[in-house]
MMTF fields as JSON, N, C-alpha, C and O atoms, coordinates in Angstrom:
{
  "mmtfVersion": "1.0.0",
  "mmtfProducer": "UNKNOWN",
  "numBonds": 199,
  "numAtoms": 200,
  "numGroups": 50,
  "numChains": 1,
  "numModels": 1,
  "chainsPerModel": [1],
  "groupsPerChain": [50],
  "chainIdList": ["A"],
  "bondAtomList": [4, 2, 8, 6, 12, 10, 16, 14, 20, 18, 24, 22, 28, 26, 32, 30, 36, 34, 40, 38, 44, 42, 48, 46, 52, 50, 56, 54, 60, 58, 64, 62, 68, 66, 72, 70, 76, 74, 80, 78, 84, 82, 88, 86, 92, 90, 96, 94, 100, 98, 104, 102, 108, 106, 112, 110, 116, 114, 120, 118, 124, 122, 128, 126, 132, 130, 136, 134, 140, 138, 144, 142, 148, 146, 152, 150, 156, 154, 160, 158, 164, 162, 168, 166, 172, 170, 176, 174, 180, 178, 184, 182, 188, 186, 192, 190, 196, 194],
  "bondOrderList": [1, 1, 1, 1, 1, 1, 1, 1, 1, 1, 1, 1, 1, 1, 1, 1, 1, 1, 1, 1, 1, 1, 1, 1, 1, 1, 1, 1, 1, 1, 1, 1, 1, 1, 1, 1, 1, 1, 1, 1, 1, 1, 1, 1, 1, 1, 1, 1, 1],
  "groupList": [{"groupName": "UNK", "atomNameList": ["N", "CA", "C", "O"], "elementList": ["N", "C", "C", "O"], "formalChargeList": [0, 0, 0, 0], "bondAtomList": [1, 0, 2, 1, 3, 2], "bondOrderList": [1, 1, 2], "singleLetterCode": "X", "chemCompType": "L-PEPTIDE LINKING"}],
  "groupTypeList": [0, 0, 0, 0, 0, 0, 0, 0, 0, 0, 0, 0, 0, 0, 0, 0, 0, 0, 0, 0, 0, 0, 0, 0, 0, 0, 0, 0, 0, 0, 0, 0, 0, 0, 0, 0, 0, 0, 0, 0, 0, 0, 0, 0, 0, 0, 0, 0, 0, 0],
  "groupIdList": [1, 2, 3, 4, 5, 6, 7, 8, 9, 10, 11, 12, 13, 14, 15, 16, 17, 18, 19, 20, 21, 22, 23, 24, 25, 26, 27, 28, 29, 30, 31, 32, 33, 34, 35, 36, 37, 38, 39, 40, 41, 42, 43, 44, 45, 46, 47, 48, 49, 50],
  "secStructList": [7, 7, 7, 7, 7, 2, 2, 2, 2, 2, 2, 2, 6, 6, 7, 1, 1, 2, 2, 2, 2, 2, 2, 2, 2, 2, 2, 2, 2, 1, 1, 7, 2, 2, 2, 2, 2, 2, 2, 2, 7, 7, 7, 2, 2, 2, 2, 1, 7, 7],
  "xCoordList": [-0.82, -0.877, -2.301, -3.249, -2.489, -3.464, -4.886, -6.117, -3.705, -4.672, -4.618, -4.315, -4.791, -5.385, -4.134, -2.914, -4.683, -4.24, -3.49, -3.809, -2.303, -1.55, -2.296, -2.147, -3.435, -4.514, -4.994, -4.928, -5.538, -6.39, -5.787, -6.161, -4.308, -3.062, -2.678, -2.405, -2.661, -2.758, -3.986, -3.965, -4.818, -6.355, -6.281, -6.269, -6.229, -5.813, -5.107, -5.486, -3.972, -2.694, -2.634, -1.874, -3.877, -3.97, -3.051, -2.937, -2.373, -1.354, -2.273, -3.405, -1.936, -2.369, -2.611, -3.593, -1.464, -1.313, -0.587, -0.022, -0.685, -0.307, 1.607, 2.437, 1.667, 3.48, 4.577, 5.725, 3.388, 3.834, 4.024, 4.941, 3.118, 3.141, 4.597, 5.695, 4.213, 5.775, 6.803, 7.136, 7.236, 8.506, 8.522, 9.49, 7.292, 8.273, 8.158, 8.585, 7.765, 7.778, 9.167, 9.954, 9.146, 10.973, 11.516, 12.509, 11.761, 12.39, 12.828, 13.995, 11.337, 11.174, 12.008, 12.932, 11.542, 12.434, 13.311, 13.853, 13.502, 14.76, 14.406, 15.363, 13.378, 12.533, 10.908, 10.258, 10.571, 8.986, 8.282, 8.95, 7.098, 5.906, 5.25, 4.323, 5.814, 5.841, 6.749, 6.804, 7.646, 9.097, 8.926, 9.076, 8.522, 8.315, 7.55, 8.086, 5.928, 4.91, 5.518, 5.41, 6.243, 6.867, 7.36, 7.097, 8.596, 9.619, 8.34, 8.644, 7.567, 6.818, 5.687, 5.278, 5.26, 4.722, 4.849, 5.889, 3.643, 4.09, 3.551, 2.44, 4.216, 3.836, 2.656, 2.354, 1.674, 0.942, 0.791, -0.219, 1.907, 2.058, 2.071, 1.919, 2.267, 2.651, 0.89, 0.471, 0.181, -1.08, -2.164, -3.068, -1.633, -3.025, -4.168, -5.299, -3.444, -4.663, -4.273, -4.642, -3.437, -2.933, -3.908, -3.676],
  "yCoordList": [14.178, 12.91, 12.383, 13.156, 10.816, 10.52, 10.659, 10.65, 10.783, 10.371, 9.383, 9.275, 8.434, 6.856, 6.3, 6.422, 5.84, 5.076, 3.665, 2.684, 3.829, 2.165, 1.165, 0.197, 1.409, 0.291, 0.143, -0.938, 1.295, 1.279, 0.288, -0.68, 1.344, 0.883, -0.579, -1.28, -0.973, -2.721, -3.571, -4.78, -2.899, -3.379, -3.282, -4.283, -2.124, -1.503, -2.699, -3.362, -2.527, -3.359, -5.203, -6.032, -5.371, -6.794, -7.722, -8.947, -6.697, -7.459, -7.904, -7.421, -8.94, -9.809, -8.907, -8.915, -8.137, -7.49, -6.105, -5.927, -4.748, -3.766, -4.045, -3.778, -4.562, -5.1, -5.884, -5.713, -6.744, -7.091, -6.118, -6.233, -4.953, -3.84, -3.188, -3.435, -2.383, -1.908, -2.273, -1.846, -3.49, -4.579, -4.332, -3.749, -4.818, -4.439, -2.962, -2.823, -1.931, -0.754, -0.164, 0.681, -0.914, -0.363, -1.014, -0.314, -2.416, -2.753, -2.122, -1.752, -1.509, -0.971, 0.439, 0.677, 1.3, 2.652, 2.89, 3.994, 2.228, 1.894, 3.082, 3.531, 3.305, 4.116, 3.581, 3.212, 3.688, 3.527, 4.466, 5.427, 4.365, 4.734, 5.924, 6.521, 6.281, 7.519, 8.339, 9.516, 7.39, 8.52, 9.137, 10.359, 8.331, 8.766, 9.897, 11.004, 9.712, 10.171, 11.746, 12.547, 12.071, 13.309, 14.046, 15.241, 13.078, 14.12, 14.09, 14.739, 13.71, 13.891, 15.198, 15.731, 15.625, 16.415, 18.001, 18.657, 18.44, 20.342, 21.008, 20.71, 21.865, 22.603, 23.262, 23.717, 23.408, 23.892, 25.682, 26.386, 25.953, 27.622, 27.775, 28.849, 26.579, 26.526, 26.243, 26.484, 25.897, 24.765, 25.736, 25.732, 26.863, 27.797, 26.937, 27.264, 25.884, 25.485, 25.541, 24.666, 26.739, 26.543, 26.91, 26.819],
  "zCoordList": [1.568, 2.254, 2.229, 2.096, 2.381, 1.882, 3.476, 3.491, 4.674, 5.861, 6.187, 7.375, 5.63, 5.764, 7.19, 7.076, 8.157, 9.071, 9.016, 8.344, 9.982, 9.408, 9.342, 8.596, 10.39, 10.016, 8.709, 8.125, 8.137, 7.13, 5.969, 5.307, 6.166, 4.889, 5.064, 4.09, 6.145, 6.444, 5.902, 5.669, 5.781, 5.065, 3.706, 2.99, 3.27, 2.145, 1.042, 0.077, 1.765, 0.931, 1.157, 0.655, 2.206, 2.347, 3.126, 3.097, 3.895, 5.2, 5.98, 5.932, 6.868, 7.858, 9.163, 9.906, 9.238, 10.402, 10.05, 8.971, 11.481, 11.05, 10.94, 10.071, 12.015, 12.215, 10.645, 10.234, 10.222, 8.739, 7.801, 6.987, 7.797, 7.148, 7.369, 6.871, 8.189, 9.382, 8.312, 7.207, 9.341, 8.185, 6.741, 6.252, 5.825, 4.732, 4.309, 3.163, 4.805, 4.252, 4.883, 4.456, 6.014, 6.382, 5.73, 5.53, 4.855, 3.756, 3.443, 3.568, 2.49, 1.14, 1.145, 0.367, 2.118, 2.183, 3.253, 3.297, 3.947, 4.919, 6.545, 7.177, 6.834, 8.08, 7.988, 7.01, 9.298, 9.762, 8.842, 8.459, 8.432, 8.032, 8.641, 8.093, 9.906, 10.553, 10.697, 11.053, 10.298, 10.177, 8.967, 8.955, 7.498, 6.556, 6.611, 6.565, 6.738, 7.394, 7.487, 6.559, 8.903, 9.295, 8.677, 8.543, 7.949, 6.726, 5.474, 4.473, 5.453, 4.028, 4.162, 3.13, 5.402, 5.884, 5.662, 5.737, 5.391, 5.242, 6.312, 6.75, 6.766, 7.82, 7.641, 6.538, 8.979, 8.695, 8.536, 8.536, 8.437, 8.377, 6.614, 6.032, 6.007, 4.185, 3.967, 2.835, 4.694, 4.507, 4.166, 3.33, 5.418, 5.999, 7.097, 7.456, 7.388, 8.21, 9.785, 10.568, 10.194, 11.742, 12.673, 13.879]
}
């Protein structure tokens, strides 16, 4: 994962706002950016960093 904050990724990608972001990325993959976020996530017992 890259880290980068919805803010950042709202800067990043040149949205107006973080909420415009939001919207179309739930479009795009049909869940929040933190929902994604979660299921995209490795535990940190796989990481070594607990």
């Amino acid at each position: 994962m890259s880290g980068l904050s919805i803010g950042d990724l709202t800067l990043t990608l040149d949205f107006a706002h973080p909420s415009a972001f939001i919207r179309a990325f739930r479009r795009w993959t049909g869940e929040t950016p933190a929902a994604w976020r979660d299921k995209k996530a490795v535990p940190a017992s796989l990481t070594g960093r607990e």
